[in-house]
C-alpha positions as CSV (number, residue, x, y, z in Angstrom):
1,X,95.6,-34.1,-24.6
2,X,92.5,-36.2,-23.8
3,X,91.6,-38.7,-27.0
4,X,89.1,-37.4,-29.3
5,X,85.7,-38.2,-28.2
6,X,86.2,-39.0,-24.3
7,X,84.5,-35.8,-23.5
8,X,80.9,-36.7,-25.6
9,X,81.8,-40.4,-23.6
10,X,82.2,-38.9,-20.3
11,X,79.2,-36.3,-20.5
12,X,77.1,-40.1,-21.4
13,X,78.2,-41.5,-18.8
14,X,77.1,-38.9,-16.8
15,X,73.4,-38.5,-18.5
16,X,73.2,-42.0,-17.8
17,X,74.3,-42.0,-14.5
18,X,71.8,-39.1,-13.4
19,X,69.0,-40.7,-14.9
20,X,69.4,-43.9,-13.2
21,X,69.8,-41.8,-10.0
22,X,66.2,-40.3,-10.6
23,X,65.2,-43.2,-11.4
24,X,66.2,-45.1,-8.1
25,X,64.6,-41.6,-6.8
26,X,61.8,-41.9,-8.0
27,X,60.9,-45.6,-6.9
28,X,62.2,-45.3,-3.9
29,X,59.8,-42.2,-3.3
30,X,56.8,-44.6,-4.6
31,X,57.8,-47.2,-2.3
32,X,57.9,-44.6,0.5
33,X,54.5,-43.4,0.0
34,X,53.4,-47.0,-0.5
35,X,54.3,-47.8,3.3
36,X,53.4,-44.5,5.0
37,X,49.8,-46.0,3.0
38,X,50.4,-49.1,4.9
39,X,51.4,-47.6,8.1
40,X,48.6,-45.8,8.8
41,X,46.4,-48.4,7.7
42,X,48.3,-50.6,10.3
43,X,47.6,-47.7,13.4
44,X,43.9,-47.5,12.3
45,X,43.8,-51.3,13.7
46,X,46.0,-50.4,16.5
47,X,48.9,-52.3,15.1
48,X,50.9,-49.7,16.5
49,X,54.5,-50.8,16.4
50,X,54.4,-52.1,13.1
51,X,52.6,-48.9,11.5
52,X,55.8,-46.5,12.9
53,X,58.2,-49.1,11.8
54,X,56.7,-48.9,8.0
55,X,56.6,-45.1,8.3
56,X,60.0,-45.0,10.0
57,X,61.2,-46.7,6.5
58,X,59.5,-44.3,4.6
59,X,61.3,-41.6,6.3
60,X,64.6,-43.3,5.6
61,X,63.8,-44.1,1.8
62,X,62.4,-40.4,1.2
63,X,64.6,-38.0,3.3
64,X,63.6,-35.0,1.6
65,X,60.1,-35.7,1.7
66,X,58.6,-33.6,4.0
67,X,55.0,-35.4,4.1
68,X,56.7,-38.4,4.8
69,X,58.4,-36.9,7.5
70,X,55.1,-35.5,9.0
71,X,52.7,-38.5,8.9
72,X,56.4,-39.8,11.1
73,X,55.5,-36.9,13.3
74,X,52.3,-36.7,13.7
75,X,51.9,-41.3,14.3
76,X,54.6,-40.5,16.8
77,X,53.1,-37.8,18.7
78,X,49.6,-40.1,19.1
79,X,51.2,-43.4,19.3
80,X,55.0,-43.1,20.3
81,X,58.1,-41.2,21.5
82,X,57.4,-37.4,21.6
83,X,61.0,-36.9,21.1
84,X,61.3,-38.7,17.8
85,X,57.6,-36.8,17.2
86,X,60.0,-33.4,17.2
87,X,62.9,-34.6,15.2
88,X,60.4,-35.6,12.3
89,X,58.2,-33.0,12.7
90,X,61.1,-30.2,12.9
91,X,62.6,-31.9,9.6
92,X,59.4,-32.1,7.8
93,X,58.9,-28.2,9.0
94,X,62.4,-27.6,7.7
95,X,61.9,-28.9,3.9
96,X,58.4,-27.0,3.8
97,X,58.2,-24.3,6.0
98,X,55.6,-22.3,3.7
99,X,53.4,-25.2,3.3
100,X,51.1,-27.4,5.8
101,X,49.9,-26.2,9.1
102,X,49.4,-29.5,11.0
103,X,53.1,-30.1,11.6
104,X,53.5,-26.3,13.1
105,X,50.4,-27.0,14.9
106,X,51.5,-30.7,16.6
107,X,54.7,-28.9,17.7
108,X,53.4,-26.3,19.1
109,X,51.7,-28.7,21.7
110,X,54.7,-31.2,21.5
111,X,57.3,-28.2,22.7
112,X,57.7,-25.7,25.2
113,X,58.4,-22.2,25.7
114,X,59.5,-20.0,22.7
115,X,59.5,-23.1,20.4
116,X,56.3,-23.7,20.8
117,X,55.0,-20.5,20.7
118,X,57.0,-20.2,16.9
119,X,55.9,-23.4,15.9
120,X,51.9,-21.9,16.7
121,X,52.5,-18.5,15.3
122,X,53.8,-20.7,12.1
123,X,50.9,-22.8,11.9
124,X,48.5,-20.0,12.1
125,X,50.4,-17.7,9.1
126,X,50.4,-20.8,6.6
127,X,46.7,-21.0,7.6
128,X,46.2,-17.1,7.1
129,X,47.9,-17.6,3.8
130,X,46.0,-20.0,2.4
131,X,42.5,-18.9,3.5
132,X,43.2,-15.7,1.8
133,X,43.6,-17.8,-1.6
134,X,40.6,-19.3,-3.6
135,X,39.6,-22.6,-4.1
136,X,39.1,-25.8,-1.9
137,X,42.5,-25.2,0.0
138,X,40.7,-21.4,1.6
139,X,37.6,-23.3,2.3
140,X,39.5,-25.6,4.4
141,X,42.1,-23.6,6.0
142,X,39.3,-21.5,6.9
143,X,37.5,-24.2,8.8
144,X,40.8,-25.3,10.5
145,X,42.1,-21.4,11.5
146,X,39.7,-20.8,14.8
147,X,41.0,-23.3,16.3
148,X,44.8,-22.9,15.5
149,X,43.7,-19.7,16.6
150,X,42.7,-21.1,20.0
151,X,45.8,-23.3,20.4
152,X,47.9,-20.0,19.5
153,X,46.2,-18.1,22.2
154,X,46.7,-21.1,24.8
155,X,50.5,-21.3,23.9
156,X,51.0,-17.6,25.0
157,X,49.3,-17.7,28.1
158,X,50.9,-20.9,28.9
159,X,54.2,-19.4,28.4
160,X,54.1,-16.2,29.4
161,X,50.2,-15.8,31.5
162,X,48.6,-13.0,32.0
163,X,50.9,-10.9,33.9
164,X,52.7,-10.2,30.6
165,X,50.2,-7.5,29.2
166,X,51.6,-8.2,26.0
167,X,51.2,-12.3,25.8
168,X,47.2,-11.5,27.0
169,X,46.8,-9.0,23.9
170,X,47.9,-10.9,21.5
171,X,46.1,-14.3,23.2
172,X,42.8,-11.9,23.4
173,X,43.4,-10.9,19.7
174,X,43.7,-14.1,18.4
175,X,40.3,-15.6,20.3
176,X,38.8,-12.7,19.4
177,X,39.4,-14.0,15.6
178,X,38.4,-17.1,16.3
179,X,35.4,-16.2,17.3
180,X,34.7,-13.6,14.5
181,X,35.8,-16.3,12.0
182,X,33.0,-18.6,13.3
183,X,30.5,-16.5,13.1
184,X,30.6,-16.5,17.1
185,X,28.9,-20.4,16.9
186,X,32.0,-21.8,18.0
187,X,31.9,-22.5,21.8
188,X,35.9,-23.1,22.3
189,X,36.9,-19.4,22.0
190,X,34.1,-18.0,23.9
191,X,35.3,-20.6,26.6
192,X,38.8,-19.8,26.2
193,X,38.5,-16.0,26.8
194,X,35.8,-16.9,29.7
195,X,39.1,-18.6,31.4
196,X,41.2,-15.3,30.3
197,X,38.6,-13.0,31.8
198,X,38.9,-15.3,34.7
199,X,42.6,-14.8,35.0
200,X,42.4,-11.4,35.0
201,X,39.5,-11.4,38.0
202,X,36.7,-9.8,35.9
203,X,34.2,-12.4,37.2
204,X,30.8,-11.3,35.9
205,X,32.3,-10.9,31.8
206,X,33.5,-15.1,32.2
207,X,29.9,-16.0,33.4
208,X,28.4,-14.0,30.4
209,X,31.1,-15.8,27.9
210,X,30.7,-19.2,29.1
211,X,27.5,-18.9,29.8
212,X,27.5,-17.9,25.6
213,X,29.5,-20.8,25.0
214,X,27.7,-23.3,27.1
215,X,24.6,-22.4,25.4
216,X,25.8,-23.7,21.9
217,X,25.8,-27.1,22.6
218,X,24.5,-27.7,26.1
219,X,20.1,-28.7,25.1
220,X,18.0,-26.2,27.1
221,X,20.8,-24.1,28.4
222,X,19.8,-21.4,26.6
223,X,16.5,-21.2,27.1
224,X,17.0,-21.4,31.5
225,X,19.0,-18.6,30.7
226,X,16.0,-16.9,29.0
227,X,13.7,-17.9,31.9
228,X,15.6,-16.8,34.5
229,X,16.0,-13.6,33.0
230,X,12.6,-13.0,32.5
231,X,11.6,-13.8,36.3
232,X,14.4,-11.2,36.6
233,X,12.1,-8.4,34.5
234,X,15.4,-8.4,32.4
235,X,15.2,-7.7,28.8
236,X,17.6,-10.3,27.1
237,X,19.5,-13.2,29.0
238,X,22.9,-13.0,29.1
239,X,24.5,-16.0,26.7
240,X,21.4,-15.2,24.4
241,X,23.3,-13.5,21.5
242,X,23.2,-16.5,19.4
243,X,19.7,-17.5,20.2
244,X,18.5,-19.1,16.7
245,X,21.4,-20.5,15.5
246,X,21.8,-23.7,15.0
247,X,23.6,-25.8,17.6
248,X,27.3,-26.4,17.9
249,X,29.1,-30.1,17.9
250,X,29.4,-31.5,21.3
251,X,33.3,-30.4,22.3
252,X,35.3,-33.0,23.9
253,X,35.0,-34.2,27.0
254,X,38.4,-32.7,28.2
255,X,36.9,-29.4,26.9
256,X,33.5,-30.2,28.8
257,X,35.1,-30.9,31.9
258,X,36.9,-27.4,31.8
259,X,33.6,-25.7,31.3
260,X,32.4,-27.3,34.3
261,X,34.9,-26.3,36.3
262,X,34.0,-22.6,35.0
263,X,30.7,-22.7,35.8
264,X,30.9,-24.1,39.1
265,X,33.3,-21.5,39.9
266,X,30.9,-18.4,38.0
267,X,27.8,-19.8,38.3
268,X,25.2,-19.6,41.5
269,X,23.9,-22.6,40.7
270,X,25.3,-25.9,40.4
271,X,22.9,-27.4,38.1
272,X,24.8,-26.5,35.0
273,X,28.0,-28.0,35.9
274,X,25.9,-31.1,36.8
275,X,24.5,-31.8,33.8
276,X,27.9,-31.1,31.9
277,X,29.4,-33.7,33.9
278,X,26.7,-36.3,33.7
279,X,26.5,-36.2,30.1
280,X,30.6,-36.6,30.5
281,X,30.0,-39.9,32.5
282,X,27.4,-41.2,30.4
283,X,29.9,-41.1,27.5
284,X,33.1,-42.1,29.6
285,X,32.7,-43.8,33.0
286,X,36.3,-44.4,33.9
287,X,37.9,-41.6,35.0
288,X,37.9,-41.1,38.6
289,X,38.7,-37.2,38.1
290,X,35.5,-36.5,36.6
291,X,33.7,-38.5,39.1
292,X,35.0,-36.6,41.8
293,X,33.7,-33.0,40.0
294,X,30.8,-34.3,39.6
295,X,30.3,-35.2,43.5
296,X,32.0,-31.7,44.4
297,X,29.7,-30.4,42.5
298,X,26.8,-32.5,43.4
299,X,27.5,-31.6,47.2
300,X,27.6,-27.9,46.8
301,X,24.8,-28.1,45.4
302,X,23.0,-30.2,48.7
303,X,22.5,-32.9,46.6
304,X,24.1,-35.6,49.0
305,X,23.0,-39.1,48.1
306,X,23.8,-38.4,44.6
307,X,27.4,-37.1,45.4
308,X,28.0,-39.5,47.7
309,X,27.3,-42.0,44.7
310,X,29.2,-40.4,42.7
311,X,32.0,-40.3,44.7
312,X,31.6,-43.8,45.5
313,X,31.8,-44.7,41.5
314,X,35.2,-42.4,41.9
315,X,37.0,-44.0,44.5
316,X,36.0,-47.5,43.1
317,X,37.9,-46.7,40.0
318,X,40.7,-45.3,42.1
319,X,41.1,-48.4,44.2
320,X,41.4,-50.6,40.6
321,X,44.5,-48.2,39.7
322,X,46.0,-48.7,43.2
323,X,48.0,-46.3,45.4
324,X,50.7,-46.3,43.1
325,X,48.4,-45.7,40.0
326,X,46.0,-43.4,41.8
327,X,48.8,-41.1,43.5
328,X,48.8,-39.5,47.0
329,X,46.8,-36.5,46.0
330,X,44.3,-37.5,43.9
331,X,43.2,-40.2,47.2
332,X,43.7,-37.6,49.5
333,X,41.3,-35.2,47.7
334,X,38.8,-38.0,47.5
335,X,39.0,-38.5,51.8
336,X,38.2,-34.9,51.8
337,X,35.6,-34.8,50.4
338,X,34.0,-37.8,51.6
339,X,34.3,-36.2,54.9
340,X,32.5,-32.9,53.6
341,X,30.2,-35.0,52.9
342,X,29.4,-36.5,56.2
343,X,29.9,-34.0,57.7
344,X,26.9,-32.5,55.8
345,X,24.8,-35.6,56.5
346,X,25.1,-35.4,60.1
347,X,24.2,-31.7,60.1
348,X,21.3,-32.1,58.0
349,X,20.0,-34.7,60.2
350,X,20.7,-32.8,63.6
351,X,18.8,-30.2,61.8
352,X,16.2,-32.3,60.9
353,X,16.0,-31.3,57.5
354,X,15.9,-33.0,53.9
355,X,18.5,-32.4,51.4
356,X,18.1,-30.3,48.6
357,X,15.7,-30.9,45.5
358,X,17.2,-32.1,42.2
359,X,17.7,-28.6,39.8
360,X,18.1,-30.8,37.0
């Protein structure tokens, strides 16, 4: 028989014992959020490596912290290994799979195949959830949902294209959302199903969307429309539907340059896709890629001093990366279409004739 009283001692011991343990708990926790704090101040100065090492610590000091685990994630997927990006992310999805989009939303573009098309079907029901709530949280999921909505819609057609009738519903469904939850004022659905309807070879309904799109943000685009359309004896220009409203935030410029790659293919004249791509290069100079679209479409357009400067400002940047850096195809592309080029200028001038007028 135990002695009298070791039983009160023991359950003591064991009070004590689980209140030191919470509170070890609880300061490691504070010190955890104290250097994901610190972290993130260090990658806002670019201190890179030092800013994941403090939030790889926090990770280690708050295991079942699943915020700590995504600001890990989401530092890693901007500034490190995408691999360790998916092991934090995955665990921070893991302890809170009801709660927090972003982490869905990062792996979704970090994975492939069926795991990222979960991860963006995740992302988007948390969202869904919470804009259906009241408060400050709805307001802001419903901000963020168009374009997880958007992402969503690329996954599927990324993984399973159009030919799956099924993956293009759902992707169409879910810009078409987008786009209803924006009022139709946001330009990256419109553009988004213009590249769908592009896809699926129906031509003249992707020239009326990113023609919609384009007109958001792109100063005067609207109103050529207009006037063409009027020369035309037509009633309303197509991409007019949102004439009024105010205008949308310039996209990015990886967004731009895909809407000028649209509209050179859709449109009959050049002159859009020109502008786009100026107002890329005035913003960002040093990318050879963009460069090079701007001289192809400069050239189609029989603009050929301008391409051929722009082409020049392309190859310049092309020999500072090197062969190696540059890669075969990229220089090979940019002989090509030097020799279009040339090839242009020596028939315009057995022809007699002068190059095109600027459009712009």
């Amino acid at each position: 028989m135990p002695p009298r009283g070791s039983a009160k001692k023991s359950a003591g011991r064991e009070r004590a014992r689980g209140k030191k343990e919470a509170v070890r708990g609880e300061t490691a926790r504070l010190k955890a959020e104290s250097l994901v704090q610190r972290g993130e101040e260090l990658l806002a100065v670019e201190s890179f490596g030092e800013g994941l090492d403090m939030l790889r610590e926090a990770a280690r000091l708050a295991p079942g912290d699943a915020a700590v685990h995504e600001a890990l994630g989401a530092a890693a997927a901007e500034y490190g290994d995408p691999r360790e990006a998916v092991a934090a992310l995955q665990a921070a999805a893991a302890l809170a799979p009801g709660e927090g989009h972003a982490k869905f939303m990062y792996l979704a573009q970090l994975l492939d195949g069926p795991g990222a098309l979960e991860a963006a079907r995740a992302g988007v029901a948390v969202l869904e959830r919470d804009a259906a709530r009241a408060g400050e949280r709805a307001n802001e999921a419903r901000e963020v949902l168009p374009g997880a909505l958007c992402t969503l819609a690329e996954v599927l057609l990324g993984g399973c294209g159009v030919e799956s009738a099924g993956c293009a519903e759902e992707a169409e469904g879910a810009l078409r959302r987008a786009g209803e939850l924006s009022g139709g004022l946001d330009p990256e659905p419109l553009q988004a199903l213009a590249s769908l309807r592009v896809e699926q070879d129906r031509p003249a309904e992707a020239l009326e969307l990113i023609r919609r799109s384009v007109s958001l943000w792109l100063p005067g685009y609207r109103e050529q429309l207009e006037e063409a359309a009027a020369a035309r004896g037509a009633v309303k220009a197509a991409g007019s539907a949102a004439a009024g409203a105010t205008a949308a935030e310039t996209p990015s410029v990886e967004a731009r340059v895909e809407a000028a790659k649209l509209l050179l293919e859709l449109e009959e004249s050049t002159s859009p896709a020109v502008r786009v791509l100026e107002g890329v290069v005035r913003e960002n100079d040093g990318v050879p890629d963009v460069w090079y679209l701007l001289a192809l479409a400069l050239h189609a357009g029989g603009r050929l001093t301008r391409a051929e400067e722009a082409l020049e400002r392309g190859e310049a940047l092309l020999a500072a990366l090197g062969a190696e850096g540059a890669g075969e195809g990229a220089m090979a592309e940019f002989a090509e279409l030097r020799s279009a080029i040339e090839e242009s200028q020596r028939a315009l001038e057995a022809a007699g004739e002068e190059e095109a007028p600027s459009e712009d």
